[in-house]
PyMOL Python script that loads the backbone (N, CA, C, O; Angstrom):
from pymol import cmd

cmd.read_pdbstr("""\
ATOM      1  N   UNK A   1      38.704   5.771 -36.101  1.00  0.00           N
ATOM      2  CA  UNK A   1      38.401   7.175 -35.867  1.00  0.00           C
ATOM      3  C   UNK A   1      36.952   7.274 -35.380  1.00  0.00           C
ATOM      4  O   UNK A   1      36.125   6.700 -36.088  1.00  0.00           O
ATOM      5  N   UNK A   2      36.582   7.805 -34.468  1.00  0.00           N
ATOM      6  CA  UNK A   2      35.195   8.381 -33.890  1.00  0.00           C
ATOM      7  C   UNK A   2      34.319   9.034 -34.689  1.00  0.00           C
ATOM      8  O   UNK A   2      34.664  10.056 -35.282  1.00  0.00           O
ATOM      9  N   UNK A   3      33.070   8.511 -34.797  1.00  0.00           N
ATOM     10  CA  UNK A   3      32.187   9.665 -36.144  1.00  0.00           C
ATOM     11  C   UNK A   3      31.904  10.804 -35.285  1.00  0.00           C
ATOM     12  O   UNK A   3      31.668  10.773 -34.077  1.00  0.00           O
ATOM     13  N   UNK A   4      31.946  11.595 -35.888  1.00  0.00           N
ATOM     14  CA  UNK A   4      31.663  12.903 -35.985  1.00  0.00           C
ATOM     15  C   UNK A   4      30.057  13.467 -35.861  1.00  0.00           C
ATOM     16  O   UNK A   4      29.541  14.553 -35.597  1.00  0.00           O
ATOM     17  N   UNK A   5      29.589  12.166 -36.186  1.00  0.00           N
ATOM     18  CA  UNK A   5      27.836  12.096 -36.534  1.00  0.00           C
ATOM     19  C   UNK A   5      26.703  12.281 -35.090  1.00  0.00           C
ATOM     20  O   UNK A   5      26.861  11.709 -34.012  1.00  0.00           O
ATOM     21  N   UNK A   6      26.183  12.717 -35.252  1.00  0.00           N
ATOM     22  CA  UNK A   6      25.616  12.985 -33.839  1.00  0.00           C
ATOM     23  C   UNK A   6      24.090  12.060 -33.564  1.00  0.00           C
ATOM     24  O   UNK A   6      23.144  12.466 -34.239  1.00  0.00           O
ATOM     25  N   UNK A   7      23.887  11.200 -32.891  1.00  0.00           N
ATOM     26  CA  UNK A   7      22.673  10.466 -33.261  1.00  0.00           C
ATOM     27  C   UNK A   7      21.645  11.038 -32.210  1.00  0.00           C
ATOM     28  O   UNK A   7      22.000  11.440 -31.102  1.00  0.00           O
ATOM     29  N   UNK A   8      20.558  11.040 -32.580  1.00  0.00           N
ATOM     30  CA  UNK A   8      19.539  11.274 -31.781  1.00  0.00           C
ATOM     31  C   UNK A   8      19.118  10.463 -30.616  1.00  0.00           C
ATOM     32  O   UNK A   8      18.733   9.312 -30.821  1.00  0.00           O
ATOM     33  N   UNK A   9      19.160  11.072 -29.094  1.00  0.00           N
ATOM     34  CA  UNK A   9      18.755  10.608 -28.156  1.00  0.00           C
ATOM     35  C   UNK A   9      17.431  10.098 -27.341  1.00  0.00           C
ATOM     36  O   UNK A   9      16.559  10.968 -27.342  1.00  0.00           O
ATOM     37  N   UNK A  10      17.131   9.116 -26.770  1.00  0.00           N
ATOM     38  CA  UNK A  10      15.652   8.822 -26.175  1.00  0.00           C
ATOM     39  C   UNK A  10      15.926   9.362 -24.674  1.00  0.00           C
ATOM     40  O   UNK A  10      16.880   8.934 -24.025  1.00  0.00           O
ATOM     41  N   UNK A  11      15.379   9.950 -24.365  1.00  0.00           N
ATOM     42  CA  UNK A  11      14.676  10.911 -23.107  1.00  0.00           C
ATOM     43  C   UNK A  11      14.162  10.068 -22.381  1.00  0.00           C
ATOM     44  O   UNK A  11      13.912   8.987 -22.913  1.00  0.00           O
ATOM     45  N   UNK A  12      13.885  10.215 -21.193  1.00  0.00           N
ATOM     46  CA  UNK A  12      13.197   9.527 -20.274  1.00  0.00           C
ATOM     47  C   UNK A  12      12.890  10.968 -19.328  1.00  0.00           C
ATOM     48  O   UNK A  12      13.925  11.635 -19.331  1.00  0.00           O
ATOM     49  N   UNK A  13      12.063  11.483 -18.722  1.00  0.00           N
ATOM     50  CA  UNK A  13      11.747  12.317 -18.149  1.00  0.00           C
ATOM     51  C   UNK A  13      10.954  12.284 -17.308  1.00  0.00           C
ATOM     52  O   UNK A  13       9.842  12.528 -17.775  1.00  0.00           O
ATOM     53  N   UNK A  14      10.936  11.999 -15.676  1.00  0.00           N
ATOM     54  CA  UNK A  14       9.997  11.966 -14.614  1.00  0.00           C
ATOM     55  C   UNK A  14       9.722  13.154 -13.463  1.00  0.00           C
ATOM     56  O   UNK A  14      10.448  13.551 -12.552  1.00  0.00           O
ATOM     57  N   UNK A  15       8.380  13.558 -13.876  1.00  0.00           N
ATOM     58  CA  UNK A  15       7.760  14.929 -13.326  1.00  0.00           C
ATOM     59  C   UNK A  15       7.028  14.224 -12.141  1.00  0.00           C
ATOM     60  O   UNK A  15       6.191  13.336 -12.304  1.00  0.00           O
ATOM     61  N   UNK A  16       7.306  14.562 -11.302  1.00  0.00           N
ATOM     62  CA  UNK A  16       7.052  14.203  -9.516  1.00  0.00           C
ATOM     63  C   UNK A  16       6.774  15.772  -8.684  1.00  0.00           C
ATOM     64  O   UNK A  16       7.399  16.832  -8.655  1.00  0.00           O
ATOM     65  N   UNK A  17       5.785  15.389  -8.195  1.00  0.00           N
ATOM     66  CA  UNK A  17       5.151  16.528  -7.550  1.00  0.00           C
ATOM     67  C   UNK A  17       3.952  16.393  -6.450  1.00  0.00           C
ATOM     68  O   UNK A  17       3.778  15.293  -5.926  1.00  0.00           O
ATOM     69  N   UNK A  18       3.145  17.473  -6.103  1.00  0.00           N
ATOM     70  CA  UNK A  18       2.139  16.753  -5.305  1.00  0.00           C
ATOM     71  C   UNK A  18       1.112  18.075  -6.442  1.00  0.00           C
ATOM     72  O   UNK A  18       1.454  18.977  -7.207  1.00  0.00           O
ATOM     73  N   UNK A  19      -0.183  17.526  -5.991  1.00  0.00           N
ATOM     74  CA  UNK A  19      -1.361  18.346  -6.880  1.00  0.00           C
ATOM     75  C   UNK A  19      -0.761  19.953  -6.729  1.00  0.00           C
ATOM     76  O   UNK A  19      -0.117  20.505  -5.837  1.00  0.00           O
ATOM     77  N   UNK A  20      -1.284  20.413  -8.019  1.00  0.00           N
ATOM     78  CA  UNK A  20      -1.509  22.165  -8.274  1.00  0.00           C
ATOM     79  C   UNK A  20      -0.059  22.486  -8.603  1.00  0.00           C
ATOM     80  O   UNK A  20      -0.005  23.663  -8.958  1.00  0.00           O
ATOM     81  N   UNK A  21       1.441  21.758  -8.632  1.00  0.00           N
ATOM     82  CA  UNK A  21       2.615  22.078  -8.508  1.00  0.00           C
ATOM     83  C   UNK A  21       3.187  22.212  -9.706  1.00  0.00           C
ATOM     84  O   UNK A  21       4.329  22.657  -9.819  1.00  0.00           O
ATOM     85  N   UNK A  22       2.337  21.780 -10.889  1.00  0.00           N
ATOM     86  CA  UNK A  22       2.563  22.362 -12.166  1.00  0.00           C
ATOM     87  C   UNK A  22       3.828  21.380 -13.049  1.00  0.00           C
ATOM     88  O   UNK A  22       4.826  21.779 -13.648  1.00  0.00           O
ATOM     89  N   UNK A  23       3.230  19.746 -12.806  1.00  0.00           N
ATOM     90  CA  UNK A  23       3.746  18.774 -13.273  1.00  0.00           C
ATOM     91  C   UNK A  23       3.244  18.500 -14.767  1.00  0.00           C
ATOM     92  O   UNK A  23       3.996  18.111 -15.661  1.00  0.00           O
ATOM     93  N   UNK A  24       1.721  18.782 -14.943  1.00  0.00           N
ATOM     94  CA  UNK A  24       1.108  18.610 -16.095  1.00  0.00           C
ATOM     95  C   UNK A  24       2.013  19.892 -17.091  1.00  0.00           C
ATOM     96  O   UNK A  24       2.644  19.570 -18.098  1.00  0.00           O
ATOM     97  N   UNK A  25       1.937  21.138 -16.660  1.00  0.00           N
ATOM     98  CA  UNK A  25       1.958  22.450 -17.382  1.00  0.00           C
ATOM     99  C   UNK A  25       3.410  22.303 -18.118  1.00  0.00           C
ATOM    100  O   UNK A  25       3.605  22.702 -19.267  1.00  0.00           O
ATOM    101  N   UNK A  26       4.256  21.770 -17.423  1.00  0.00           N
ATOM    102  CA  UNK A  26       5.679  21.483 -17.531  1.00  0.00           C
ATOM    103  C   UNK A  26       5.580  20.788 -18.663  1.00  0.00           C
ATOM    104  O   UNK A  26       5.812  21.356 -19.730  1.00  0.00           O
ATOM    105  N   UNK A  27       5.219  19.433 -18.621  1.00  0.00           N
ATOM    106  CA  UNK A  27       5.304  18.138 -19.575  1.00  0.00           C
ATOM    107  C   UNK A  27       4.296  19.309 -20.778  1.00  0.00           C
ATOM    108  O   UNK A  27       5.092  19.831 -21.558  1.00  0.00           O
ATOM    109  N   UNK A  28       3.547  19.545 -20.913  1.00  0.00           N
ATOM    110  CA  UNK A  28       2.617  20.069 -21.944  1.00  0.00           C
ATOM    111  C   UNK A  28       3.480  21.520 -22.469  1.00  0.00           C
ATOM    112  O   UNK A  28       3.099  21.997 -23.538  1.00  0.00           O
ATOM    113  N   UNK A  29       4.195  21.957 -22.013  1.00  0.00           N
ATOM    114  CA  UNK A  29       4.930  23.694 -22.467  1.00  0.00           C
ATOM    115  C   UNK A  29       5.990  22.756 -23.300  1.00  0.00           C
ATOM    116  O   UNK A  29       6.181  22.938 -24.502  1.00  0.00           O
ATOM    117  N   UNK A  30       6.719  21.646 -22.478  1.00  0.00           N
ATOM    118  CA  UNK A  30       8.046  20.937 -23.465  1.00  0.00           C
ATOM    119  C   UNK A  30       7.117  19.780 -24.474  1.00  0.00           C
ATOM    120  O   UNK A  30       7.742  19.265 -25.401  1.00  0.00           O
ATOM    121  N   UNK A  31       5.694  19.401 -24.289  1.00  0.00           N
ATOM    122  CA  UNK A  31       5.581  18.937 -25.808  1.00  0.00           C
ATOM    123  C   UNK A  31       5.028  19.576 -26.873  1.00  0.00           C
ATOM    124  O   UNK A  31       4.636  19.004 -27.890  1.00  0.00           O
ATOM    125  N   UNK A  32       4.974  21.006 -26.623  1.00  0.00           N
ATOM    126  CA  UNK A  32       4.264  22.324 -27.414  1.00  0.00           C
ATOM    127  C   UNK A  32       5.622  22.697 -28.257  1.00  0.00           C
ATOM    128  O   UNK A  32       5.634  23.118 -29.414  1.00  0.00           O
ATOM    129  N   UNK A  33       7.081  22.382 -27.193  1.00  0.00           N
ATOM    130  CA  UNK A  33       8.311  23.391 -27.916  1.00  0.00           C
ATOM    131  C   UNK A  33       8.460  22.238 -29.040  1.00  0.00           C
ATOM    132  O   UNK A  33       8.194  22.444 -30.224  1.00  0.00           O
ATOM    133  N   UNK A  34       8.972  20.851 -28.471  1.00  0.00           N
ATOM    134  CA  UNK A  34       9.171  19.828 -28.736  1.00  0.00           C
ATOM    135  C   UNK A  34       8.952  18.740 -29.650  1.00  0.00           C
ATOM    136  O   UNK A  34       9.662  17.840 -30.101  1.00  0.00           O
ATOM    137  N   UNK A  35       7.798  19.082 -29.781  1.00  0.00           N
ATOM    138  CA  UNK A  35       6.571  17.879 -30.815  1.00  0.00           C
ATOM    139  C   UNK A  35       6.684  18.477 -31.857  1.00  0.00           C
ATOM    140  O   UNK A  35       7.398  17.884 -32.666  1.00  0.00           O
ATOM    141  N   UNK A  36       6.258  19.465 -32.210  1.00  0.00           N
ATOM    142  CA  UNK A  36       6.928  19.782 -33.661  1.00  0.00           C
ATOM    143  C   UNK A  36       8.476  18.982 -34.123  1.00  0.00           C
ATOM    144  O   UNK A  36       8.373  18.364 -35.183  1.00  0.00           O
ATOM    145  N   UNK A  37       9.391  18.943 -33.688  1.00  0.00           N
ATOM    146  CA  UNK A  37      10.486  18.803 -34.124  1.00  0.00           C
ATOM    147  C   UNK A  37      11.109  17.158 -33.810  1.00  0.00           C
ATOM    148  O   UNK A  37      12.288  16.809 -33.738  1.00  0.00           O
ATOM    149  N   UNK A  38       9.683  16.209 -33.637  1.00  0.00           N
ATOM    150  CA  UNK A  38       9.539  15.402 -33.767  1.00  0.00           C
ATOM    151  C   UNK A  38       9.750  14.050 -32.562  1.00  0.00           C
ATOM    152  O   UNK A  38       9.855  12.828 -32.668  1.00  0.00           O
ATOM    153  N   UNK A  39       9.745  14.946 -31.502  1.00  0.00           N
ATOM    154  CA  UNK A  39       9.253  14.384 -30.141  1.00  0.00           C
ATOM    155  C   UNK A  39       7.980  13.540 -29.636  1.00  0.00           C
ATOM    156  O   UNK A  39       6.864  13.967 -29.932  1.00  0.00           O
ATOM    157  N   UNK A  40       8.062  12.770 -29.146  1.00  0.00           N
ATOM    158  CA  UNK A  40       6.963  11.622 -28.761  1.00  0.00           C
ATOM    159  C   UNK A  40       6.963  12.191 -27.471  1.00  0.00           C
ATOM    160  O   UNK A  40       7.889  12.753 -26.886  1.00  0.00           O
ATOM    161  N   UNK A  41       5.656  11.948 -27.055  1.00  0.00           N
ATOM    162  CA  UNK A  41       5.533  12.142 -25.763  1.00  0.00           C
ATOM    163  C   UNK A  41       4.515  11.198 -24.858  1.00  0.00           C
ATOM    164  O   UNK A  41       3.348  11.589 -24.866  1.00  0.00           O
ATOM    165  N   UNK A  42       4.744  10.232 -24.225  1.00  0.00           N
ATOM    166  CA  UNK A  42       4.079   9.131 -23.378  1.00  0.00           C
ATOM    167  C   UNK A  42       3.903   9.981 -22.180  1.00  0.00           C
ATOM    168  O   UNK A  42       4.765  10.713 -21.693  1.00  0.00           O
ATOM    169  N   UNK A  43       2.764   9.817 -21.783  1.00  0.00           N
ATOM    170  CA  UNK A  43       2.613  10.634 -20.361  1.00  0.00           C
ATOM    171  C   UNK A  43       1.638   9.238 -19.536  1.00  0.00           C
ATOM    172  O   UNK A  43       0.543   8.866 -19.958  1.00  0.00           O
ATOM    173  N   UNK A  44       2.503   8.501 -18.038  1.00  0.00           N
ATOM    174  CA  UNK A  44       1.248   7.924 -17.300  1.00  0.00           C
ATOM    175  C   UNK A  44       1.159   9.016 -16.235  1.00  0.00           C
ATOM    176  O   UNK A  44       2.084   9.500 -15.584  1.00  0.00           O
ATOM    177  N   UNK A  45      -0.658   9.417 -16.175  1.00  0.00           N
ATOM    178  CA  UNK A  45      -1.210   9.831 -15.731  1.00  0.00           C
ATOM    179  C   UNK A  45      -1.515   9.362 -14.368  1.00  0.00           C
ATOM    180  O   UNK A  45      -2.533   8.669 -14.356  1.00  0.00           O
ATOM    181  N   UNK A  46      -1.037   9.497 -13.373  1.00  0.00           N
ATOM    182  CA  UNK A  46      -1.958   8.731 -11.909  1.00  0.00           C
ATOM    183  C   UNK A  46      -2.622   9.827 -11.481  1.00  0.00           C
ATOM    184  O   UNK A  46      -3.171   9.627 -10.397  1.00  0.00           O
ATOM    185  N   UNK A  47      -2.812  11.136 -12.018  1.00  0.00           N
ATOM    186  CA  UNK A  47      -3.895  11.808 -11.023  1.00  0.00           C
ATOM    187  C   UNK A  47      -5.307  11.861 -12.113  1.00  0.00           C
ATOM    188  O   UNK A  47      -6.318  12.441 -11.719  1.00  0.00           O
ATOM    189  N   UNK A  48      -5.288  11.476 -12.934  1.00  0.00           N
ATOM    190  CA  UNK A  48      -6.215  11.705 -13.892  1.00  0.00           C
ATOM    191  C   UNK A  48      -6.747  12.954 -14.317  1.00  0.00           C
ATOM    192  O   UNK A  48      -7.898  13.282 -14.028  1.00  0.00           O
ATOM    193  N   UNK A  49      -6.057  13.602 -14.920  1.00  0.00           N
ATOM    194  CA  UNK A  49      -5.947  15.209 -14.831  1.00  0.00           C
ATOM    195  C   UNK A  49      -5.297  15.461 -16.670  1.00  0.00           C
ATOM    196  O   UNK A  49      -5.840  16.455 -17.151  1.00  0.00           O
ATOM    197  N   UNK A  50      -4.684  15.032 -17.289  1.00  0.00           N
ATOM    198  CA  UNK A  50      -3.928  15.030 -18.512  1.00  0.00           C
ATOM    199  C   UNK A  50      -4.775  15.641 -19.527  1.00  0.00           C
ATOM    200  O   UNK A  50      -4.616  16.652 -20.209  1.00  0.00           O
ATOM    201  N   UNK A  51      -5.950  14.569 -19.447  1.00  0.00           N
ATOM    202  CA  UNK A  51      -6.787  15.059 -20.978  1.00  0.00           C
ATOM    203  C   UNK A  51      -7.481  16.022 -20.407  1.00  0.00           C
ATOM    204  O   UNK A  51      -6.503  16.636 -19.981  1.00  0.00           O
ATOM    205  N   UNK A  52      -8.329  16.617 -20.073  1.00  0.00           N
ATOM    206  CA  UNK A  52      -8.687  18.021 -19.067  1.00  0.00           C
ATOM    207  C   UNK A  52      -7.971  18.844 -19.472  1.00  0.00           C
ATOM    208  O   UNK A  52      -8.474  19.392 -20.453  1.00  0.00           O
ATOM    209  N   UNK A  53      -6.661  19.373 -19.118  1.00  0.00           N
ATOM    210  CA  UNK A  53      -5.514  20.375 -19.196  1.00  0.00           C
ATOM    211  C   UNK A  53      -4.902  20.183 -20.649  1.00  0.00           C
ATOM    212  O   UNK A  53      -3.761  20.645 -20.674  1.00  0.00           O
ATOM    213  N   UNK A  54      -5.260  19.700 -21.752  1.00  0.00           N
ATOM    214  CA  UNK A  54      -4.603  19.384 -23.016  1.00  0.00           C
ATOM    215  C   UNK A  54      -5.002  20.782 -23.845  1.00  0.00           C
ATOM    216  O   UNK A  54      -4.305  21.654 -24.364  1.00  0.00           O
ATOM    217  N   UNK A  55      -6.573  20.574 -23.718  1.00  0.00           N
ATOM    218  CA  UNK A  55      -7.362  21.695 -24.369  1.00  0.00           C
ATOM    219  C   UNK A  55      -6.809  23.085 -23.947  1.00  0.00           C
ATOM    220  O   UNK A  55      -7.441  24.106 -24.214  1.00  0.00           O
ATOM    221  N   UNK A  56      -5.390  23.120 -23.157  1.00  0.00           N
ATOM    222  CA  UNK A  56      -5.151  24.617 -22.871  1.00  0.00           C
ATOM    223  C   UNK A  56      -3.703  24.833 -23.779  1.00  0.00           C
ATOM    224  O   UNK A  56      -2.837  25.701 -23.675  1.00  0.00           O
ATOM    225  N   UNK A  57      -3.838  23.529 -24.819  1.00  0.00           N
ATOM    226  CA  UNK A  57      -2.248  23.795 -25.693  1.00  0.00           C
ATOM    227  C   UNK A  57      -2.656  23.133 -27.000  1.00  0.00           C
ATOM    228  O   UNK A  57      -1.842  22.475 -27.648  1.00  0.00           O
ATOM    229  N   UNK A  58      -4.038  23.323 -27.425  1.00  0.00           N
ATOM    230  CA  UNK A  58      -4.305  22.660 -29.101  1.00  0.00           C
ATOM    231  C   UNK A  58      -3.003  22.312 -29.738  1.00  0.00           C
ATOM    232  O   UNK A  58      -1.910  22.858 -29.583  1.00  0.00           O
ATOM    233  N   UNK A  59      -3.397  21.099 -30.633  1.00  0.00           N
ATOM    234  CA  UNK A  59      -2.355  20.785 -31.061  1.00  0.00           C
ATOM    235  C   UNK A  59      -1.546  19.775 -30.818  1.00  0.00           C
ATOM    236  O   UNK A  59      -0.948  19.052 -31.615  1.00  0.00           O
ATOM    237  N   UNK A  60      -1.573  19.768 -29.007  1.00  0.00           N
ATOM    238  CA  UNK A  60      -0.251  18.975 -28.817  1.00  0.00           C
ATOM    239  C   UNK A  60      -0.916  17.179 -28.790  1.00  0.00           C
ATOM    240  O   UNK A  60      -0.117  16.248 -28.691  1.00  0.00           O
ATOM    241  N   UNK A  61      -1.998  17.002 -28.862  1.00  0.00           N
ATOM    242  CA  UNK A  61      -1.976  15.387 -28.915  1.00  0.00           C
ATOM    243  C   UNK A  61      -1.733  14.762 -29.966  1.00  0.00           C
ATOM    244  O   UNK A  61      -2.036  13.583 -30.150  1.00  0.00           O
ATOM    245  N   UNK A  62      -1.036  15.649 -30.937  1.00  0.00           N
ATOM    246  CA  UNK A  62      -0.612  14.926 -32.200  1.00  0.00           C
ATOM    247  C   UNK A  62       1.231  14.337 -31.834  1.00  0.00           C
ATOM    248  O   UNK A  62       1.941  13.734 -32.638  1.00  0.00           O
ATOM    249  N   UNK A  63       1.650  14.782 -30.293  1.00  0.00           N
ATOM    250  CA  UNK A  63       2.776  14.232 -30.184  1.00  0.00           C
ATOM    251  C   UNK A  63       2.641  13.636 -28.782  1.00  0.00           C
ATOM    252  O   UNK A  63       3.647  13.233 -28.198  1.00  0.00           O
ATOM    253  N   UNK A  64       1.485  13.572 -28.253  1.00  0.00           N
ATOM    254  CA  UNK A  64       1.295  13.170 -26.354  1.00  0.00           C
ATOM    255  C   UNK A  64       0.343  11.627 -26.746  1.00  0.00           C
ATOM    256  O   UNK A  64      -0.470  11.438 -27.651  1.00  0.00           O
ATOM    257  N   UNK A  65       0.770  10.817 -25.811  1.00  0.00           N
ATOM    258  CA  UNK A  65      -0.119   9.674 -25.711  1.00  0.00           C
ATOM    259  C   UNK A  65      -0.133   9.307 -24.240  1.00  0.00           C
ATOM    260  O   UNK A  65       0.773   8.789 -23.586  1.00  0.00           O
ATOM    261  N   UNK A  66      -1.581   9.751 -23.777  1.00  0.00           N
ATOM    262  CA  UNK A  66      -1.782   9.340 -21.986  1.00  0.00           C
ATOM    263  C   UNK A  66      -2.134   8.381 -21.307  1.00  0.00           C
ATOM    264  O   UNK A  66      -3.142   8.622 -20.643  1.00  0.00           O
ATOM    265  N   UNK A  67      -1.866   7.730 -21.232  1.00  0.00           N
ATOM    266  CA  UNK A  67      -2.793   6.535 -19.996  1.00  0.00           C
ATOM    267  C   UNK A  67      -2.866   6.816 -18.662  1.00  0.00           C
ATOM    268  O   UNK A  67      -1.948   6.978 -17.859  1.00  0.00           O
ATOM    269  N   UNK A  68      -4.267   6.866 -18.478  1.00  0.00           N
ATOM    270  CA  UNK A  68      -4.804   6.977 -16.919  1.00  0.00           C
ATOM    271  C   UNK A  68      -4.504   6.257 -16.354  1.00  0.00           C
ATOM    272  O   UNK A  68      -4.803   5.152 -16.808  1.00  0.00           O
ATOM    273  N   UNK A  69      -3.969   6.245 -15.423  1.00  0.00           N
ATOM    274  CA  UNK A  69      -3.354   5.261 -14.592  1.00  0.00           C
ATOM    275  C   UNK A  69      -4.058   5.546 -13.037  1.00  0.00           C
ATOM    276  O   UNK A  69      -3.830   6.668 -12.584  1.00  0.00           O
ATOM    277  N   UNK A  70      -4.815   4.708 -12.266  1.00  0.00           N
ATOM    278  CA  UNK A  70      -5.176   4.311 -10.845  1.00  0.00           C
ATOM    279  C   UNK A  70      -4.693   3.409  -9.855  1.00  0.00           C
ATOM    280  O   UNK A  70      -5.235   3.308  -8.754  1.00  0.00           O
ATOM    281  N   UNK A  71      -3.542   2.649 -10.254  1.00  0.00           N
ATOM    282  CA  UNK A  71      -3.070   1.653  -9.493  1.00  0.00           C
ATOM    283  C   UNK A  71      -1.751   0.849 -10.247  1.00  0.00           C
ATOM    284  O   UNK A  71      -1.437   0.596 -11.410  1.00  0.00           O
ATOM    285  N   UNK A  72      -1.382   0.692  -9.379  1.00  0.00           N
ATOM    286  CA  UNK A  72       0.206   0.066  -9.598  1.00  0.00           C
ATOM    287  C   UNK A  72       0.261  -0.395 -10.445  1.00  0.00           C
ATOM    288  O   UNK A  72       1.181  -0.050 -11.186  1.00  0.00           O
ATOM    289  N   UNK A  73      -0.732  -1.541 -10.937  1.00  0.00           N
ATOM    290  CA  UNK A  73      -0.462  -2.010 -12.014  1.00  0.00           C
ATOM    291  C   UNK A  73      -0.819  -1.702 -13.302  1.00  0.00           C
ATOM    292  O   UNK A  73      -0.311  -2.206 -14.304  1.00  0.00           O
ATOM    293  N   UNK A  74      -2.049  -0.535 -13.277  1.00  0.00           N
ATOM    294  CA  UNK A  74      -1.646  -0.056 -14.463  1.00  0.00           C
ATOM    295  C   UNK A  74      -0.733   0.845 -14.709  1.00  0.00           C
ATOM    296  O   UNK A  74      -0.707   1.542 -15.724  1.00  0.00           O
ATOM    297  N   UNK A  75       0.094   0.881 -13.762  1.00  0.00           N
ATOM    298  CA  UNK A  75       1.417   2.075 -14.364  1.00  0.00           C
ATOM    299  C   UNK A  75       2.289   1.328 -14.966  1.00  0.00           C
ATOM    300  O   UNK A  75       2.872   1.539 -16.030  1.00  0.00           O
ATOM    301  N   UNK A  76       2.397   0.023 -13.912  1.00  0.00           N
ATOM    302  CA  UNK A  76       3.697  -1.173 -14.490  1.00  0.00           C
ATOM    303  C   UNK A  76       3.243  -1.903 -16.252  1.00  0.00           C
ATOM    304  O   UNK A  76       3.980  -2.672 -16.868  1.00  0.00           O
ATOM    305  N   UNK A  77       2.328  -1.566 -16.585  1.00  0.00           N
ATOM    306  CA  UNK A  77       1.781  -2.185 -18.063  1.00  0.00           C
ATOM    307  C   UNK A  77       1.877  -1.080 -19.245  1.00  0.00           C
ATOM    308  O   UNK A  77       1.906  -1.175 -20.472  1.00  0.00           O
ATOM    309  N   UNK A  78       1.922   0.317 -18.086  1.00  0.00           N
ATOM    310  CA  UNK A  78       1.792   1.427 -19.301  1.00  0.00           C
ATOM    311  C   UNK A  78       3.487   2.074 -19.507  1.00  0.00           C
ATOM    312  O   UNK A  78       4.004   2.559 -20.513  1.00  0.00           O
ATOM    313  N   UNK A  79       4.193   1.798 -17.802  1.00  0.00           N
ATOM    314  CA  UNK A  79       5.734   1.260 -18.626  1.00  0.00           C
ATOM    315  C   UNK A  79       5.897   1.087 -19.379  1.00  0.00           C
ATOM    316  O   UNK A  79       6.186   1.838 -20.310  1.00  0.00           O
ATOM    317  N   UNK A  80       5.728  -0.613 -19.314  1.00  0.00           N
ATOM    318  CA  UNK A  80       6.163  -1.829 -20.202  1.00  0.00           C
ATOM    319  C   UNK A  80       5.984  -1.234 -21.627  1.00  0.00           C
ATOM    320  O   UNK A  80       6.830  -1.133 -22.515  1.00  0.00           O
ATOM    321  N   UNK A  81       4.169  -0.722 -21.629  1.00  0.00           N
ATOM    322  CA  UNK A  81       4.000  -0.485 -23.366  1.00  0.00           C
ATOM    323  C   UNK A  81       4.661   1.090 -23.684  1.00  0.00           C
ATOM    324  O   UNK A  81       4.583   1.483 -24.849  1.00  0.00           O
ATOM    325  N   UNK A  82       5.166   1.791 -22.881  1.00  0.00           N
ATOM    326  CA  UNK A  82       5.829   2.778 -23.686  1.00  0.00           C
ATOM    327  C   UNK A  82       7.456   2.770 -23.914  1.00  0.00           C
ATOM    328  O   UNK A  82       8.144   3.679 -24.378  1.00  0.00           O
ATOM    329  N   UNK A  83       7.852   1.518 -23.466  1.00  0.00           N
ATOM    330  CA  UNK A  83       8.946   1.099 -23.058  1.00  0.00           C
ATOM    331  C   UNK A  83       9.268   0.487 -24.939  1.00  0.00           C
ATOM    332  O   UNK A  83       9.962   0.891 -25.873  1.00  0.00           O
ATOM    333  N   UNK A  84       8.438  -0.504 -24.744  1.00  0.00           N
ATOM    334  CA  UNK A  84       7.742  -0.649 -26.027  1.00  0.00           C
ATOM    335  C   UNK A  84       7.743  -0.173 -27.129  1.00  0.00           C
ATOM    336  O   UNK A  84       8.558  -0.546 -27.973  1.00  0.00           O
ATOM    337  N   UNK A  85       6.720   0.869 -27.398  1.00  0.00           N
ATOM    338  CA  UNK A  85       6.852   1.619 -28.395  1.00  0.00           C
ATOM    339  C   UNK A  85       8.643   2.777 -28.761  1.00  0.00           C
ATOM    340  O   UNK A  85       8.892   3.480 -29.740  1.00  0.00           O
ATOM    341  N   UNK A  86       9.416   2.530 -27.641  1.00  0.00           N
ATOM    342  CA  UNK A  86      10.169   3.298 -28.003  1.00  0.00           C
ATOM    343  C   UNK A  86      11.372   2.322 -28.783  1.00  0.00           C
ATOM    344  O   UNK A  86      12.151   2.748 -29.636  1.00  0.00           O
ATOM    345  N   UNK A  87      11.318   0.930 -28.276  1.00  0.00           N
ATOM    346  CA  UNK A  87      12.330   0.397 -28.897  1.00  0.00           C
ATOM    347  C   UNK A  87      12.018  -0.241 -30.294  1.00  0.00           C
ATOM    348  O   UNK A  87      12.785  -1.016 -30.867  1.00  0.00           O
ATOM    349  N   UNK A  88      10.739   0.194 -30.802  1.00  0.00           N
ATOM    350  CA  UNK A  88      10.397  -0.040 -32.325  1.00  0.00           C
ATOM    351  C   UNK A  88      10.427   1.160 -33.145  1.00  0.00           C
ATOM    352  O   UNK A  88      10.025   1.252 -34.305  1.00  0.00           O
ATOM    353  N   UNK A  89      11.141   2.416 -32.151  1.00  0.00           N
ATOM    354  CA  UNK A  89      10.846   3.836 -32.925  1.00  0.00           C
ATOM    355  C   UNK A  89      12.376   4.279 -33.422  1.00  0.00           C
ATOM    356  O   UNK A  89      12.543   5.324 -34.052  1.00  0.00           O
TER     357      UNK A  89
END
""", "prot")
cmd.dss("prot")
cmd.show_as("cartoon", "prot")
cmd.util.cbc("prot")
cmd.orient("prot")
């Protein structure tokens, strides 16, 4: 028989945009609803803009973790480590 039990899902969520298009505001409004109710939130940063725009939602870096990211390879490492942290969570 099939459980009935409902298990909690891991998200993957990619905000693509070009500057001013309101990629940050998005990710920061869903870890304001979100993080309370026990949401993680990994954000790589390639415009370097994240921690700047945080201070307009107190609170939420108790569920956001950012890495600045400038180049390919630090995006491919900040993958890997949030890739990481999710399969020990």
């Amino acid at each position: 028989m099939p459980s009935t039990k409902r298990r909690a899902r891991k998200e993957r969520i990619l905000v693509y945009g070009g500057p001013g298009s309101g990629k940050t505001l998005a990710w920061m409004r869903l870890a304001k609803k979100f993080g309370p109710k026990g949401a993680t939130f990994y954000v790589i940063d390639t415009e370097v803009g994240a921690f700047n725009s945080m201070d307009e939602f107190p609170g939420i870096e108790e569920y956001v973790e950012v890495w600045e990211c400038i180049d390919f390879d630090q995006i491919k490492r900040s993958e890997e480590h949030t890739s990481e942290l999710q399969s020990h969570s």
